[in-house]
N, C-alpha and C positions, 0 to 999 in steps of 0.2 A: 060716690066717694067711699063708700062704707066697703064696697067691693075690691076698689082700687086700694087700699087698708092694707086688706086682707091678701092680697097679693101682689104689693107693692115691688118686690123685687123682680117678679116673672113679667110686670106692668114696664119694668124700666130696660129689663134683659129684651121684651119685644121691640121697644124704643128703641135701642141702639143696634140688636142683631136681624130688625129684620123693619127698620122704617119704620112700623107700625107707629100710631099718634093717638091718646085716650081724648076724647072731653069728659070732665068731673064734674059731676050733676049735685045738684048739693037741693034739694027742696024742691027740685022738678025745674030746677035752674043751672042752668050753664054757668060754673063756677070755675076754672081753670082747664086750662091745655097740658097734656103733658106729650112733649115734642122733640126729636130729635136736633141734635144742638144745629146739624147742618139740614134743616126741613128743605126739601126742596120744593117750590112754587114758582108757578109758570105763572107771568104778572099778564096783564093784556099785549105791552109791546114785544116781551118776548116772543109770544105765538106770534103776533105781527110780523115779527124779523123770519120767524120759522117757514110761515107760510109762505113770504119772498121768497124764500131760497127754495122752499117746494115745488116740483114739478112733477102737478098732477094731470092725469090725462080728464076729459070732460067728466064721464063716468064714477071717477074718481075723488073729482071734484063735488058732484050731486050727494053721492055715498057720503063725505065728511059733511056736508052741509047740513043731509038728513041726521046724523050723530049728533052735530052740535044743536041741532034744534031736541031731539029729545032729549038729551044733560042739561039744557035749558030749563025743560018742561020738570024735571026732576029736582031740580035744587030748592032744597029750602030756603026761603028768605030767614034773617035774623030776625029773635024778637027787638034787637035795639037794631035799629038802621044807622046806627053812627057807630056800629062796630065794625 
């Protein structure tokens, strides 16, 4: 928080010129988003409809498989599971 203060404007100029999205920690706690108006997020059915229309060859298919299992293995869980 204290940082995002302190360069608040250069924090909102990266938001909108260049995507970028802060979290604001406040007490070693996850206290607010600061996000581009239009965030773009790919939901589960989205990839689903993506994937249909994908035409991967076998090799290609193994290769995304092995990606999504290690973005898997990388993501943090939330400390609240009902966020």
């Amino acid at each position: 928080m204290t940082e995002a203060a302190r360069n608040f404007a250069d924090c909102v100029n990266q938001v909108h010129y260049q995507n970028a999205s802060f979290m604001l920690i406040k007490n070693g706690r996850r206290f607010a988003r600061l996000v581009p108006v239009e965030e773009k997020v790919c939901k589960g059915r989205d990839l689903v409809k993506a994937l249909e229309r994908a035409s991967l060859t076998p090799s290609e298919s193994r290769a995304w498989r092995t990606d999504l299992k290690r973005a898997r293995r990388a993501l943090i869980p939330p400390e609240d599971k009902w966020q």
